[in-house]
MARGU-801607 format. One record per residue (C-alpha): residue number from 1; chain; x, y, z. Coordinates in Angstrom, 2 decimals, m for minus. Example, Ala and Ser with C-alpha at 12.3 -4.5 7.8 and 13.67 -1.06 7.14 Angstrom:
REC   i ch      c1      c2      c3
REC   1  A   12.30   m4.50    7.80
REC   2  A   13.67   m1.06    7.14
***
This chain:
REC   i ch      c1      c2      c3
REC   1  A  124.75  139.97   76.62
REC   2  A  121.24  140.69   77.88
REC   3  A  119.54  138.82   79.98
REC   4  A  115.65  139.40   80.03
REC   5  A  115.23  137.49   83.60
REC   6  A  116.81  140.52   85.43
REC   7  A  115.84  141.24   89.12
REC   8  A  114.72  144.81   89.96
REC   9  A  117.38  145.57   92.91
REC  10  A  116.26  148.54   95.11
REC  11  A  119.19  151.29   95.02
REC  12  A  121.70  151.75   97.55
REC  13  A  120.38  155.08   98.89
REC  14  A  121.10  156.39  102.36
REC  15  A  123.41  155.05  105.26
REC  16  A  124.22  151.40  105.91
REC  17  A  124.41  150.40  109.40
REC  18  A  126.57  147.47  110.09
REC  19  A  126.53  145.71  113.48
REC  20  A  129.10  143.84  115.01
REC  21  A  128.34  141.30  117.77
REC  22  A  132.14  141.22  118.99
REC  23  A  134.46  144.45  118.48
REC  24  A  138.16  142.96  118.98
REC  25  A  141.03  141.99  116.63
REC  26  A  138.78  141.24  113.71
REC  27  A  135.79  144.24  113.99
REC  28  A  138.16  146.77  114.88
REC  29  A  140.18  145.75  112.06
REC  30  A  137.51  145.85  109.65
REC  31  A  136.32  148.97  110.98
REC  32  A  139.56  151.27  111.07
REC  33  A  139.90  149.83  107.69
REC  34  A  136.95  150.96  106.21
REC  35  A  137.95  154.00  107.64
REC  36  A  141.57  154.54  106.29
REC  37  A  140.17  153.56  102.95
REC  38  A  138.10  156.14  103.21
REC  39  A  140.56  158.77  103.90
REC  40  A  142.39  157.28  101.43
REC  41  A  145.15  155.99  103.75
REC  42  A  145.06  152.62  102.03
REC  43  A  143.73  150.05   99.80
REC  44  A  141.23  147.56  100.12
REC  45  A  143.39  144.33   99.64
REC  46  A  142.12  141.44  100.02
REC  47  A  138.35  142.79   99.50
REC  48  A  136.18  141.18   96.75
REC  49  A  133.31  143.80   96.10
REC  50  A  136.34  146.58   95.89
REC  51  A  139.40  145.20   94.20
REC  52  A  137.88  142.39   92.11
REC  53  A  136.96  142.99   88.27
REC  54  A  133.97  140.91   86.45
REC  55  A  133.92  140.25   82.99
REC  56  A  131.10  140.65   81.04
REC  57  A  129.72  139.19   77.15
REC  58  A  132.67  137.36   75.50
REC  59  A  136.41  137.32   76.08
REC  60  A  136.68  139.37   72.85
REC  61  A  134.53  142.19   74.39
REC  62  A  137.31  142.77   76.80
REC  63  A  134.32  143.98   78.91
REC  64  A  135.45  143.73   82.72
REC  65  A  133.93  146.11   85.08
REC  66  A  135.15  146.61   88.96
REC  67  A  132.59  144.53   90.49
REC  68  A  131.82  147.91   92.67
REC  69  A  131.12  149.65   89.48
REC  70  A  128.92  146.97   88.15
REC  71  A  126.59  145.98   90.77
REC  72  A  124.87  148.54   93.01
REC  73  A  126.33  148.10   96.48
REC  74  A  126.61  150.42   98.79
REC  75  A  129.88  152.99   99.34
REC  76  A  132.38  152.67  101.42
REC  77  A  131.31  156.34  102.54
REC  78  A  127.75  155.09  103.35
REC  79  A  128.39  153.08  106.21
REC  80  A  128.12  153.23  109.75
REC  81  A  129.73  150.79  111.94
REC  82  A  128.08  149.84  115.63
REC  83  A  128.31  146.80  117.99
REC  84  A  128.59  144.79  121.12
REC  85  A  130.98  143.40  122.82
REC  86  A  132.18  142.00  126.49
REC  87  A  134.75  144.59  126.73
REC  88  A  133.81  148.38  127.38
REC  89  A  136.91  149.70  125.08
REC  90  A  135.87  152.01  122.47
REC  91  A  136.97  151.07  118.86
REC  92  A  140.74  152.67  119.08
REC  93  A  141.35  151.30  122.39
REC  94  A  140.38  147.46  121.41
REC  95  A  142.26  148.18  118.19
REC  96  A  145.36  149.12  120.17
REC  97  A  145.37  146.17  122.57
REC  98  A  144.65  143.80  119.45
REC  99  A  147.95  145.24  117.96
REC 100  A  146.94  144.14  114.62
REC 101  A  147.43  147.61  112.50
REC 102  A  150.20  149.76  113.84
REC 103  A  149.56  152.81  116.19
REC 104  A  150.50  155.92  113.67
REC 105  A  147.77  154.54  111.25
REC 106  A  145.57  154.29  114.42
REC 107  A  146.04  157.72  115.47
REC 108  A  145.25  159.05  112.21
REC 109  A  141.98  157.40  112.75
REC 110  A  141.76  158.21  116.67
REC 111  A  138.67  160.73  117.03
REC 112  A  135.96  158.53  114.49
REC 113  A  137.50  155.18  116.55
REC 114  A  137.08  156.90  120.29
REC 115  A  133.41  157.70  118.93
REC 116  A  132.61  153.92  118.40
REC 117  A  131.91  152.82  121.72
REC 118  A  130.24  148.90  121.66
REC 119  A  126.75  148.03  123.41
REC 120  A  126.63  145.73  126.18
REC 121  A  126.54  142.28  125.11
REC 122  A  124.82  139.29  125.31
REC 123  A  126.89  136.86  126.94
REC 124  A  127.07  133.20  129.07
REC 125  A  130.70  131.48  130.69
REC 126  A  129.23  128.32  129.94
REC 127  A  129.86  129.27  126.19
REC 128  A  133.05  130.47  125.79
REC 129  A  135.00  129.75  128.89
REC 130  A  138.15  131.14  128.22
REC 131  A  136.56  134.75  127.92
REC 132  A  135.70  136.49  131.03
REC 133  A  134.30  140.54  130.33
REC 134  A  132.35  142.62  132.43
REC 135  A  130.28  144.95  129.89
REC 136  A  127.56  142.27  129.97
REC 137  A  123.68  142.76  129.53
REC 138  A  121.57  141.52  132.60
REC 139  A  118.09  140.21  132.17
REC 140  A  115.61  138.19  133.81
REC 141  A  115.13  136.05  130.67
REC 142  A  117.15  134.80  127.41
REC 143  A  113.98  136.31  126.01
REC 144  A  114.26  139.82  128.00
REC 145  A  117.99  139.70  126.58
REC 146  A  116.89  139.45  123.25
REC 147  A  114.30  142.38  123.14
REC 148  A  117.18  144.33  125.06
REC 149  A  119.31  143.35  121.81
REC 150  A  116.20  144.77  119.52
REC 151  A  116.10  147.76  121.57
REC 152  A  119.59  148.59  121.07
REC 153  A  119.26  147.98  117.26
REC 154  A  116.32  150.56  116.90
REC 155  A  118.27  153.09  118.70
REC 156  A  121.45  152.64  116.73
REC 157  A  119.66  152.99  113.73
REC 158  A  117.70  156.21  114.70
REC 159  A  120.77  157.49  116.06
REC 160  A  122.82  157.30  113.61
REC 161  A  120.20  157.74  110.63
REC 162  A  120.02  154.52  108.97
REC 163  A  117.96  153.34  106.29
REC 164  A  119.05  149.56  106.26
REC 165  A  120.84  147.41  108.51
REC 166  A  123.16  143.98  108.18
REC 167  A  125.06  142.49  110.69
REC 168  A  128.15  139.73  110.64
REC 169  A  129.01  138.30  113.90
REC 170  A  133.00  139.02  114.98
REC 171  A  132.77  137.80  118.38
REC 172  A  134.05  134.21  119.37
REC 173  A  133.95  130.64  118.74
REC 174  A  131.16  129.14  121.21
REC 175  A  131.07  125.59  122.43
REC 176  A  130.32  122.94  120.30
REC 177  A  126.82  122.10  120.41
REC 178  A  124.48  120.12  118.56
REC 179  A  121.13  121.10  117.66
REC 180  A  118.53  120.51  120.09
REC 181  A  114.36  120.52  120.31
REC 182  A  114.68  123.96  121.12
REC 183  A  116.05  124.48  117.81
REC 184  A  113.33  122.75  115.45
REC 185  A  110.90  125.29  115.54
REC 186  A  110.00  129.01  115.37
REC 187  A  107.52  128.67  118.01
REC 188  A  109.81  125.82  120.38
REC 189  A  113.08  128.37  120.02
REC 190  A  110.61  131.20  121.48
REC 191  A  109.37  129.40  124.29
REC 192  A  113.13  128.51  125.02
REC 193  A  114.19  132.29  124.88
REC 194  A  111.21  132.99  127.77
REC 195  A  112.17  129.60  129.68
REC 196  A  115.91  130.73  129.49
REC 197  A  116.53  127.23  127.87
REC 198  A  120.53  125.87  128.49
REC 199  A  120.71  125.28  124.74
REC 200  A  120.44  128.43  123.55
REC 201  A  123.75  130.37  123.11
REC 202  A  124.40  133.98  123.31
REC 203  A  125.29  133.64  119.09
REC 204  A  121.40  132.81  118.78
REC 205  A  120.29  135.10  120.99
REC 206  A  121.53  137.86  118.38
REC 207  A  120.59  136.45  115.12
REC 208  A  116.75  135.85  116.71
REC 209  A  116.75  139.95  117.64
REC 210  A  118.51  140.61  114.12
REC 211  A  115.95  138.23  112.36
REC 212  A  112.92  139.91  114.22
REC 213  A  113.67  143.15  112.60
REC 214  A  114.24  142.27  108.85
REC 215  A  118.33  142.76  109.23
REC 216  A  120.50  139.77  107.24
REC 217  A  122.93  138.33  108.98
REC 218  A  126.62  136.29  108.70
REC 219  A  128.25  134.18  111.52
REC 220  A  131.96  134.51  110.89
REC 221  A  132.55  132.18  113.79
REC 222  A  131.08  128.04  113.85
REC 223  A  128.84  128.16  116.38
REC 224  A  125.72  127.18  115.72
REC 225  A  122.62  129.63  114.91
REC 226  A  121.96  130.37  111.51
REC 227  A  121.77  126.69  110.56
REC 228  A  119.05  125.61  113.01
REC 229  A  115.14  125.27  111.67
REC 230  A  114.20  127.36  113.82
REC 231  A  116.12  130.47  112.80
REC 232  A  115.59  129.17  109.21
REC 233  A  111.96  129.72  109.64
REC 234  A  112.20  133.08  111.22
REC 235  A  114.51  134.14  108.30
REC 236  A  111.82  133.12  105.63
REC 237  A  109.25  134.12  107.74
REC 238  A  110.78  137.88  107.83
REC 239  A  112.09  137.09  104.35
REC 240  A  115.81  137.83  105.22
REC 241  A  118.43  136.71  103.61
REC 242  A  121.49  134.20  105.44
REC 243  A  124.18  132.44  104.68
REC 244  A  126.86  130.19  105.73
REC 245  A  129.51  130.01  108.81
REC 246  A  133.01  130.55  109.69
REC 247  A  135.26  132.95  107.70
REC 248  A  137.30  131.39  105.38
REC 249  A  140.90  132.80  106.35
REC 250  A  143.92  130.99  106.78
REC 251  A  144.85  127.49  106.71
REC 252  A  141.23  126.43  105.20
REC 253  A  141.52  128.96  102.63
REC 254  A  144.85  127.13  101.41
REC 255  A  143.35  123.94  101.27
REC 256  A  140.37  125.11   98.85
REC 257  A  142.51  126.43   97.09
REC 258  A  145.08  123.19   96.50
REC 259  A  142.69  120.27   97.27
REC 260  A  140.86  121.14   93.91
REC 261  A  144.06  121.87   92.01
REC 262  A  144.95  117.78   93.35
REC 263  A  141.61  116.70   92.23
REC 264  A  141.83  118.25   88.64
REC 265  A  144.93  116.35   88.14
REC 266  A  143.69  113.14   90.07
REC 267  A  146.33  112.47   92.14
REC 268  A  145.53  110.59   95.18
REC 269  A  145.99  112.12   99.11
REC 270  A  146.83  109.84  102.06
REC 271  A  146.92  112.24  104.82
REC 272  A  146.57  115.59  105.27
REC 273  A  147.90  117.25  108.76
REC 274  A  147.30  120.87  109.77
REC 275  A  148.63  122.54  112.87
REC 276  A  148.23  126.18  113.76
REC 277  A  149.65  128.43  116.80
REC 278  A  147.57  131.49  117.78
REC 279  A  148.06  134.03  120.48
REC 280  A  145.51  136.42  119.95
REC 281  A  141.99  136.56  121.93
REC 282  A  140.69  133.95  119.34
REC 283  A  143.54  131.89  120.24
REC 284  A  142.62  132.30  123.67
REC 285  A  139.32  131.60  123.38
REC 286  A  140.04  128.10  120.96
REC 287  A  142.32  126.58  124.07
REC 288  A  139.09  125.36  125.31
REC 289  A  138.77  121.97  124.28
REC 290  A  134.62  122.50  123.74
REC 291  A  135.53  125.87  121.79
REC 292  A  138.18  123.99  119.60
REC 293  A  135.60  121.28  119.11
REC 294  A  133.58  123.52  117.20
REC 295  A  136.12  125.14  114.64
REC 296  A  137.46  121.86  114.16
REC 297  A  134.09  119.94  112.75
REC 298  A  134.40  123.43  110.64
REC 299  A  137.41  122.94  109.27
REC 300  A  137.42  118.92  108.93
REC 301  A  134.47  119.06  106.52
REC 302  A  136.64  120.63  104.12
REC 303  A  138.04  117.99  102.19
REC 304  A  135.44  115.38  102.16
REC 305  A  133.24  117.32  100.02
REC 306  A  135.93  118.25   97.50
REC 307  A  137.67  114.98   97.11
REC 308  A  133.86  112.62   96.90
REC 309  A  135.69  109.58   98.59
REC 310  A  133.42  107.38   97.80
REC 311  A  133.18  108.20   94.36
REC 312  A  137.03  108.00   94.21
REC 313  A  138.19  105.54   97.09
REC 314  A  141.29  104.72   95.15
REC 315  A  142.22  108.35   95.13
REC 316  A  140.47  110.01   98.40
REC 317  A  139.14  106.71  100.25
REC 318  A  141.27  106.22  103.18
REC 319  A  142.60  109.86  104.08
REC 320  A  144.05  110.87  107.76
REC 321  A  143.01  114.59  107.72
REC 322  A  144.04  115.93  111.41
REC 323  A  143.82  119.38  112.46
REC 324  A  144.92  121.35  115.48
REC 325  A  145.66  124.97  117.15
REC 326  A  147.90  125.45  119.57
REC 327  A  147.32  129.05  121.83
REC 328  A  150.66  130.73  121.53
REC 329  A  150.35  134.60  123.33
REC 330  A  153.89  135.57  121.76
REC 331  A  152.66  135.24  117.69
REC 332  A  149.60  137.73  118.45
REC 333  A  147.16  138.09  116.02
REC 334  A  150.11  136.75  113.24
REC 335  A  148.70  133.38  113.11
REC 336  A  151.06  130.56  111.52
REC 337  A  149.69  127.43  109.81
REC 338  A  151.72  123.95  108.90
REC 339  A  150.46  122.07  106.59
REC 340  A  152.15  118.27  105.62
REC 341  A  150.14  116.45  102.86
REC 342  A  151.29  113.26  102.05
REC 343  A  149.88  112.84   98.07
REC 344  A  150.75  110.05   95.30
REC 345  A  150.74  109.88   91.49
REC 346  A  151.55  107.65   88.78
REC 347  A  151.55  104.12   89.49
REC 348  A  150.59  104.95   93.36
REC 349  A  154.43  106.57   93.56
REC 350  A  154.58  109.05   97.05
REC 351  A  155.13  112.71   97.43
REC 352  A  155.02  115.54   99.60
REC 353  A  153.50  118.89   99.62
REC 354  A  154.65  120.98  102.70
REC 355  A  152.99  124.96  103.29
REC 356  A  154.33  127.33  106.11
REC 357  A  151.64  130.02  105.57
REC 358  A  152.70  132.97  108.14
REC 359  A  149.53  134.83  108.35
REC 360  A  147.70  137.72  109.81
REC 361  A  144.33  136.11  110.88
REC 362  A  142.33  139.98  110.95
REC 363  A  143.94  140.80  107.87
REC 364  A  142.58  138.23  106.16
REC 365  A  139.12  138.67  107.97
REC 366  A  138.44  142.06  108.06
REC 367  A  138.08  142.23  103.91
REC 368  A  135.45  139.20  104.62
REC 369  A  133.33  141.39  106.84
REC 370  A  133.01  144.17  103.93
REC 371  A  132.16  141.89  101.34
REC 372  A  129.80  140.16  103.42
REC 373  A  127.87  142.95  104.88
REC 374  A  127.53  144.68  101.21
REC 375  A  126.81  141.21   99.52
REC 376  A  123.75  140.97  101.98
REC 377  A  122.42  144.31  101.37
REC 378  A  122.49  143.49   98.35
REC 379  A  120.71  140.06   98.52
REC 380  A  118.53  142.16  100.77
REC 381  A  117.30  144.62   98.31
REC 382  A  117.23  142.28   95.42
REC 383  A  114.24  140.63   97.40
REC 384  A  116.57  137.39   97.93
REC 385  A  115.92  135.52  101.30
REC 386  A  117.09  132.13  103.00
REC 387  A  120.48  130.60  102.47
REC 388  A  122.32  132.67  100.02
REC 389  A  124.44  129.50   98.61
REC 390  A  126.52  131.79   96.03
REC 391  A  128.10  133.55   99.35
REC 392  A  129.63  130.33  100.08
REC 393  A  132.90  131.42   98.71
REC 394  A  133.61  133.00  102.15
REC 395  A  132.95  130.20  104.26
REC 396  A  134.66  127.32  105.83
REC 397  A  130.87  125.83  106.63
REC 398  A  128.79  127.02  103.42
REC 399  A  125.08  126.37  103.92
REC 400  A  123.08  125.07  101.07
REC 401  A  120.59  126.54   99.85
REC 402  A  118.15  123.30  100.17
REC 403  A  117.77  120.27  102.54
REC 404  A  119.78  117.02  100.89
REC 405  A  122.34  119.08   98.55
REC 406  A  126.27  119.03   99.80
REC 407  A  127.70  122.26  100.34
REC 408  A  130.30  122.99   97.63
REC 409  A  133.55  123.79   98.98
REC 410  A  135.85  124.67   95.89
REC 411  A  136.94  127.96   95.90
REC 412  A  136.55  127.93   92.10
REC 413  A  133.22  127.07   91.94
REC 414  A  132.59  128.90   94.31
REC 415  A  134.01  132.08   92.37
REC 416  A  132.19  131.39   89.56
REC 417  A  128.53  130.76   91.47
REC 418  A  129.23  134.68   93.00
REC 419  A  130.24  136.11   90.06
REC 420  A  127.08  134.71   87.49
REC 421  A  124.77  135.65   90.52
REC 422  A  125.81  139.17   89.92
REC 423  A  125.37  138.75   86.22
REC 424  A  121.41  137.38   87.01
REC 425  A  121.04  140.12   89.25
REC 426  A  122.30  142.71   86.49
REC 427  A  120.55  141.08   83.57
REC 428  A  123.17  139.76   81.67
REC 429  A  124.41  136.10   80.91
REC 430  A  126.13  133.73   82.64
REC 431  A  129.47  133.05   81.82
REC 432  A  130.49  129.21   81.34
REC 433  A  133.57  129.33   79.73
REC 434  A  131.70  127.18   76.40
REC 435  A  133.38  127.23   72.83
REC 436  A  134.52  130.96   71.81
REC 437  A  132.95  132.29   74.66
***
């Protein structure tokens, strides 16, 4: 049904360019992806804007759209992939040594990968400790790094023709960090960049240059950037829109997936305990204890927020929710998570739920990075800015949209929150699942 408080979305004319800061397992996934699709080599499991229907008016309508028919993103032929990263391997040779998609696809692909070659990136040992590349920017300032960052951007875009931009961060997991004074304010954050200021991370070096010109931007890794005031305030100020942090993958995906199922039925959780083994860069990369400190505050938040302890502390009160990763070099980019959750039911009588979930952690990514960068556009040309809260369904950190609201982890909800955004944005109802409806 018609909805008369429509938004007037600009139309997806022209190329998209879609910067990567970080071009290893999970960019060059998502990029020789994009491009097999294309060739029609494959199919875009996994990938919400290309596989996923909407329905629209009443169940009796048996109106359903593909979401990519429905809502005027861009094509998959209209985008043009660029990027940084510490290592000076085009896009087929960092595929390769990531070993995530098999070589005969690969060479199918091989001129349009050799022709992606990343940018020199932004980058500080301090950070990310377990990392150590040599196709690094040099600069006299944070601040001179960050106009080098806008300077690449601009010549990307001319280069390759570009009419908008978006960018989602692929690189890897920084230290954990708290938010600083550096970090309060538009004007403080500045003066930091030109005082080279310890507490500013490579991460926020790129969404300040991204911010400066206009260009939306997603952090698919926890560090912290997007959630700062400062960066907040250049986002308004440029009216760009943001959104949460930390791709929503593996073992956290599984748990918004069940933890609300558990809820529904109200049956009460004493402990849930995660383990993972890794051997791929990311892995690498999380065997720093500072590194691992920051993906696990990501992941830990999970539950809290779906199970409301204190408003069930019968149920939820007293859980023991432990989480770790273990680097592993033999599994590769094939991730594995354990999960043992230790639940009760009637009368307070125990169970046990136990998940092996042998995974492909770029696999899983790499449809993230599509949705994301077209769901921005999107937002983008719809005149939307700040924390895009209905993107949340990707995150493992989802960002509200305003100071003093909890971030709403169910995947369901979640679901639901994307999908009747795209009905606003089209002009046509909400659907709430009321009566006949």
């Amino acid at each position: 049904m018609p909805n008369a408080q429509s938004v007037d979305v600009a139309p997806a004319t022209g190329k998209l360019g879609v910067l990567l800061p970080g071009m290893g397992a999970v960019g060059t996934t998502f990029i020789a992806g994009c491009l097999a699709i294309r060739k029609g080599l494959a199919q875009p499991i996994g990938s919400l804007t290309q596989m996923g229907h909407i329905r629209i008016g009443d169940r009796a309508d048996a109106n359903s759209p593909r979401i990519a028919d429905y809502a005027p993103l861009a094509g998959l032929d209209d985008l043009v992939f660029g990027g940084w990263d510490v290592f000076e391997d085009d896009a087929y040779v960092a595929a390769s040594r990531a070993g995530v998609l098999d070589g005969h696809l690969l060479e199918q692909l091989g001129d349009e990968l050799r022709a992606i070659k990343p940018m020199t990136a932004v980058f500080e040992q301090a950070y990310v400790k377990n990392l150590h590349g040599n196709h690094i920017k040099e600069g006299t300032s944070k601040w001179d790094l960050a106009n080098q960052l806008v300077d690449d951007i601009n010549a990307f875009s001319e280069r390759n023709g570009c009419d908008r931009l978006v960018a989602v961060w692929c690189g890897s997991t920084e230290v954990y960090r708290e938010p600083t004074a550096v970090h309060q304010t538009l004007a403080a954050f500045e003066q930091g960049l030109k005082d080279s200021d310890a507490d500013i991370a490579p991460s926020q070096i790129y969404a300040y240059a991204l911010l400066k010109l206009g260009i939306p931007v997603a952090n698919g890794a926890p560090n912290l950037n997007l959630d700062t005031p400062a960066l907040l305030e250049l986002a308004a100020l440029n009216h760009v829109p943001v959104t949460g942090k930390d791709f929503k993958t593996g073992q956290t995906l599984m748990k918004t997936i069940l933890a609300p199922g558990l809820k529904a039925r109200m049956l009460g959780v004493q402990g849930w305990y995660s383990t993972n083994i890794l051997g791929n860069r990311d892995g690498e990369v999380l065997d720093d204890p500072e590194s691992f400190k920051a993906k696990e505050v990501s992941k830990l938040g999970v539950l809290d927020t779906i199970f409301e302890p204190a408003r069930y502390p019968d149920l939820y009160g007293d859980i023991h929710h432990v989480v770790r990763i273990n680097y592993y070099p033999p599994r590769g980019d094939n991730k594995e998570g354990w999960d043992n959750i230790d639940i009760f039911g009637w009368l307070g009588y125990p169970m046990q739920i136990k998940i092996d979930f042998l995974c492909r952690d770029s696999i899983l990514a790499a449809p993230l990075v599509l949705d994301l960068a077209l769901f921005l556009d999107l937002a983008k040309r719809a005149g939307l800015e700040g924390v895009q809260d209905w993107l949340s369904f990707y995150w493992k950190s989802p960002q509200p949209a305003a100071a003093g609201l909890y971030p709403e982890h169910d995947i369901f909800i979640q679901l639901l929150k994307l999908k009747n955004t795209l009905r606003q944005l089209m002009g046509d109802d909400p659907i709430t699942h009321l009566d006949e409806e």
